[in-house]
N, C-alpha and C positions, 0 to 999 in steps of 0.2 A: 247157773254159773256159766258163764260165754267160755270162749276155747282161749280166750287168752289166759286165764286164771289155771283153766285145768292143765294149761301148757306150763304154766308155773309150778306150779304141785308137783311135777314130774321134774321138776331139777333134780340132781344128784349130788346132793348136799350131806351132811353131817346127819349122821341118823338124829344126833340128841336134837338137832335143830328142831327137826320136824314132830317132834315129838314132846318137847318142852319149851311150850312159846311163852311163859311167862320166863323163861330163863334168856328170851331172846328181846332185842330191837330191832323195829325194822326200819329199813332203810328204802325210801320211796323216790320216786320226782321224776323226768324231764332231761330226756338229751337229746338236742336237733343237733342234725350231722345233714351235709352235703349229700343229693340224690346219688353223686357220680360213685359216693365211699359212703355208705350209710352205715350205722355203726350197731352190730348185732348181738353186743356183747359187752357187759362193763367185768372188771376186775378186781377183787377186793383183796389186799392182802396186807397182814400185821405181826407184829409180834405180839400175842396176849399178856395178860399180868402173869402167868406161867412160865412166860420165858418159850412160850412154843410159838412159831410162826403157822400164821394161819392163814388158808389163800379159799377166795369162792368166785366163784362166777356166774353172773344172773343176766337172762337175754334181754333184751332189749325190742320192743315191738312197738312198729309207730309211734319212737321217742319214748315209750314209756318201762318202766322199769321198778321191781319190789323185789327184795329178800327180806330175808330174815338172819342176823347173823347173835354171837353168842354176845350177852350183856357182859358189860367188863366192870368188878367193881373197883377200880384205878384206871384212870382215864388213859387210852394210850392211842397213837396215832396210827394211822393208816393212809393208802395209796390207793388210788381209783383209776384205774388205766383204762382207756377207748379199746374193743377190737372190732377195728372193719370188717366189711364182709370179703373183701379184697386181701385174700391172702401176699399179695404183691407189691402193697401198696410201699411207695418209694420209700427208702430209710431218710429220705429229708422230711418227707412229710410225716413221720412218727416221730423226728428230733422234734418239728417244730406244734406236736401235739405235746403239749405239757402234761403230766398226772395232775392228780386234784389231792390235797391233803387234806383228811380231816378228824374229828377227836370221835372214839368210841368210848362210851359208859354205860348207861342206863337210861340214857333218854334216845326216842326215836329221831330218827332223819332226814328230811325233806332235800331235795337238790335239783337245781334249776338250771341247765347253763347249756353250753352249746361246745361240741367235739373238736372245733376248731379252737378254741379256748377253754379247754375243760380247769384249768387251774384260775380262770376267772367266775367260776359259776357260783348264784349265789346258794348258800349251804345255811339252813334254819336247823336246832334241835340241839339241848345244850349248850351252856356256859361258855364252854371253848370254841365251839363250832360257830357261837354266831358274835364271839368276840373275833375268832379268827376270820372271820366275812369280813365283817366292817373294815380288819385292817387290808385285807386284798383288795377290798372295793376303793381303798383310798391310793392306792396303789395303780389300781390297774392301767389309767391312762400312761404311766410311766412304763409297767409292761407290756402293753401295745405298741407302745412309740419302739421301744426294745426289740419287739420282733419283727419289725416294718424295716427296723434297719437294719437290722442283721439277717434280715433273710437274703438278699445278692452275694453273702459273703458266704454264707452257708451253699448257696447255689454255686458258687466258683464264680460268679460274674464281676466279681470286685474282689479282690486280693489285698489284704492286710500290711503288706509293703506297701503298696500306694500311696499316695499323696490322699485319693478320696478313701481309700481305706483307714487310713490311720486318721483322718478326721471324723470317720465314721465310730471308730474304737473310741476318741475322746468323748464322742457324744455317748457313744454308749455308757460310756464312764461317769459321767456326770447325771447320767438318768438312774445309776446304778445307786451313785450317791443320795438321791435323793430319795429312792426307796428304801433303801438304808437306815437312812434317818428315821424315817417315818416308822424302821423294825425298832430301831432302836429307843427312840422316844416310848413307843408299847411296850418292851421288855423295861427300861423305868420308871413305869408309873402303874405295870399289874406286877408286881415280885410275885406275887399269890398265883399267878395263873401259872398252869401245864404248859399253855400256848409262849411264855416267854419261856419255858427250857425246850421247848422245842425250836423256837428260832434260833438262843444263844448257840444249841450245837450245831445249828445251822450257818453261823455266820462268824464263825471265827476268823475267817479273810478279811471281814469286815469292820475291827477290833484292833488295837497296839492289845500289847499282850499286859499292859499296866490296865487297862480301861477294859479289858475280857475280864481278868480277874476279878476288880471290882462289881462287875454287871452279874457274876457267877453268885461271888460273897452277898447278892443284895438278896437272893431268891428266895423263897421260903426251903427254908432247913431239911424240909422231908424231901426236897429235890435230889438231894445229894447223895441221895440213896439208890436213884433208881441207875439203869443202865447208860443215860445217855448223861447223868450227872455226873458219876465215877467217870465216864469216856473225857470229859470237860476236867474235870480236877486231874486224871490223869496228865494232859495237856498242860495245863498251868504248870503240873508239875514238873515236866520234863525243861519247861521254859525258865526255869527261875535260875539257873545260868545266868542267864545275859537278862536280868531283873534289871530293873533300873536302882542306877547307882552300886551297879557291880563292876568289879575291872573285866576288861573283855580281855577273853583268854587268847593269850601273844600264839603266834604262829609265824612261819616261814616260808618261804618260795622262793618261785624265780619268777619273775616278771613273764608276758610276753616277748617280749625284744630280749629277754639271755639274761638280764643283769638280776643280782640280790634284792631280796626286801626282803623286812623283819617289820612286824608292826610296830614293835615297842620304838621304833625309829619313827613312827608319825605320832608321837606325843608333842602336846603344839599347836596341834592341827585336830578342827573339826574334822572327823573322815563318815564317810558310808559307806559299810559294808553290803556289799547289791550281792548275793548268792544267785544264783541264775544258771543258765545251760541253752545251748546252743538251740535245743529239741522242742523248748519250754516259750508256746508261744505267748501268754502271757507277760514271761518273763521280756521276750523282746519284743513288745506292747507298750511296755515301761519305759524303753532306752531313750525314745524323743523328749520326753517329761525329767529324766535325769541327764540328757545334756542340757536342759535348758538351766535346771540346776544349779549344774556346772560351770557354766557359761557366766552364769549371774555372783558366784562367788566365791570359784576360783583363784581368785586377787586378793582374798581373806584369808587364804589359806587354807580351805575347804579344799578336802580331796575323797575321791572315790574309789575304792578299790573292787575290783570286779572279781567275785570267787566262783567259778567255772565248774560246776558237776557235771560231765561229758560221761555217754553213754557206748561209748566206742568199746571194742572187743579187746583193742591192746591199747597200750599206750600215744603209741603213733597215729592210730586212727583220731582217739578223742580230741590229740594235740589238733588235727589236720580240720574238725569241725570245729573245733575252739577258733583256731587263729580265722578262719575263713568268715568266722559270724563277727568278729571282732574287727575286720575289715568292712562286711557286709555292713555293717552297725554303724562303722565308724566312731569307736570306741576310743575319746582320748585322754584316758583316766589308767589308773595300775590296772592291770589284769593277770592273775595269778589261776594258775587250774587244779583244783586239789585233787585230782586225778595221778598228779606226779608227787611221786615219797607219800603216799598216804598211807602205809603201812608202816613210815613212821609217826606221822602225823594225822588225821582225817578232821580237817576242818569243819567241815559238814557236821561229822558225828558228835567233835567238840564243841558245837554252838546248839547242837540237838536239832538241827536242821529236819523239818518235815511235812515243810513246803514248797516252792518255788515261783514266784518270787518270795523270797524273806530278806529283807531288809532292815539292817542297824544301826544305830545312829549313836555314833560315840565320841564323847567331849575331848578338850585339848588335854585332861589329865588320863585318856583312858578309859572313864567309865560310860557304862552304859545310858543313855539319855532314854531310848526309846525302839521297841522291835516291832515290826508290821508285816503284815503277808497279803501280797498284791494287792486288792483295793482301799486299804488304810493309806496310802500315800500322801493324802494332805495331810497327813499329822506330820509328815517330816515337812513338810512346806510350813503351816504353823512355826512348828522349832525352830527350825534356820533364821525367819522370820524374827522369830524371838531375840537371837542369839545374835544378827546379826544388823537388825533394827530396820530392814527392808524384804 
């Protein structure tokens, strides 16, 4: 036996491990890393069918890497994390090291990839594992493009206000979408697989909350049982408020500029409810794509009401970051901050708000047409579309 194996043997693992290998799988393959940051260590950590979180660590030598961890008879997922030998290494170069996800059960597994893209590697061994390959492999040039451009923004060399910035955000946007699709098309057409309730809890921004539901209701039955199914129907559930084809629950304010508003006063009027906050960069990510909105059909009667959660210590303060991003923004739609009288009111908590962006979309009689949370926004462009015949 050479010293690499016997230096294996000597891990500090789970006693049952070492001593019940039919009760284990193992896990083998391959990770090239950069001479400058070689990578000496991988990380394996889960919640098992028990409900217990489980975490290991296995060295890495000349790319090469084997454990052994406990077989699971319910498939559950797991994170595979790089560690450098470089205790120092920059916190941009750890954001922009991705983990790697993958499915444990009862079959062993093979893993090929490279530390600078560990969430691109390819992963053989089991049903999920190597359905979940193929759908990241079909992916992955959309995630590359992804991190080419978002790394200057990540570095500070290009700033999200920008002109090249916020062009840099739209692309991002549109690469986002189409990897999106691509989850989504796989979560409709395996209801059967593990690997589609692990996306759908994964992509609820990605969803109107009419089209979550559905995708939820399509899965196979024993999903609904487990912890991230209950976390999902939880969800739904708290949403069905503002369900489509419910009246949206009337509230009060004061504008920006001092004067009254009551909602039940824009019936008439298509309106979008934009929820948002000054802090939430997302959120003001979104505000070029809803003036343009705006802009296109406001002469319809189309109006925007901007609902403000501000994170200020008093009152004063929230108001002073509210009005200043609403300037910064260049906001010329209602703007209202549920931050003031919320103790008699809390808009937020009345719409079940537990996102940011969250955005609603409600007809001339009041009811609800459509809710979304930050990258579902073509569905409000569709609608409008619909509604308004351009």
């Amino acid at each position: 036996m050479n010293k690499f194996w016997i230096y294996f043997l000597c891990l500090t693992l789970s006693p049952s491990l070492l001593s019940a290998q039919g009760d284990s799988v193992t896990m083998k393959g391959k990770i090239t890393s950069p001479a400058v940051d070689p990578v000496v260590k991988l990380s394996i950590s889960f919640i098992d069918t028990q409900g217990k979180r489980q975490g290991f660590a296995t060295p890495v030598k000349d790319g090469l890497f084997e454990v052994k961890i406990p077989k699971q008879a319910q498939v559950v997922d797991a994170t595979l994390r790089t560690i450098g030998k470089d205790p120092n290494t920059s916190a941009l170069q750890q954001v922009m090291r991705h983990p790697l996800n993958i499915f444990i059960s009862e079959n062993d597994i093979i893993i090929d990839g490279n530390a600078e893209e560990l969430d691109l590697a390819q992963v053989r061994g089991g049903e999920e594992n190597n359905e979940y390959n193929s759908l990241r492999q079909s992916t992955a040039g959309y995630i590359k493009q992804k991190n080419r451009l978002y790394s200057p923004i990540l570095e500070g060399k290009i700033s999200t206000e920008s002109p090249e910035g916020k062009t840099i955000l739209e692309q991002l946007s549109q690469l986002g979408k189409k990897e999106s699709d691509l989850q989504k098309k796989f979560i409709e057409n395996h209801p059967e697989s593990y690997v589609s309730l692990f996306l759908l809890y994964r992509m609820k921004f990605s969803y109107t909350s009419e089209d979550y539901k559905f995708a939820f209701n399509r899965l196979a039955s024993n999903y609904k049982s487990t912890d991230m199914g209950k976390a999902i129907a939880s969800t739904i559930a708290k949403e069905t408020v503002t369900a489509k084809g419910k009246a949206a629950p009337l509230f009060t304010r004061t504008t920006a500029y001092g004067t009254p508003f009551r909602l039940e006063k824009m019936q008439g009027r298509v309106i979008l409810l934009d929820f948002w906050g000054s802090w939430c960069g997302p959120c003001r990510a979104s505000m070029p794509h809803l003036q343009q909105l705006y802009s296109r059909y406001k002469n319809k009667g189309f109006e925007i009401i901007g609902i403000a959660q501000e994170r200020g210590k008093t009152l004063d303060e929230s108001k002073n970051t509210w009005h200043k991003a609403i300037e910064e923004l260049n906001l010329p739609w209602t703007n209202v901050l549920n931050n003031e009288n919320k103790e008699q009111m809390d808009i937020v908590k009345e719409y079940q708000i537990s996102g940011f962006p969250t955005k609603i979309l409600v007809d001339e009689n009041g009811k609800i047409i459509l809710r979304v949370i930050a990258s579902a926004t073509d569905d409000i462009d569709i609608a409008l579309k619909k509604i308004y015949g351009y």
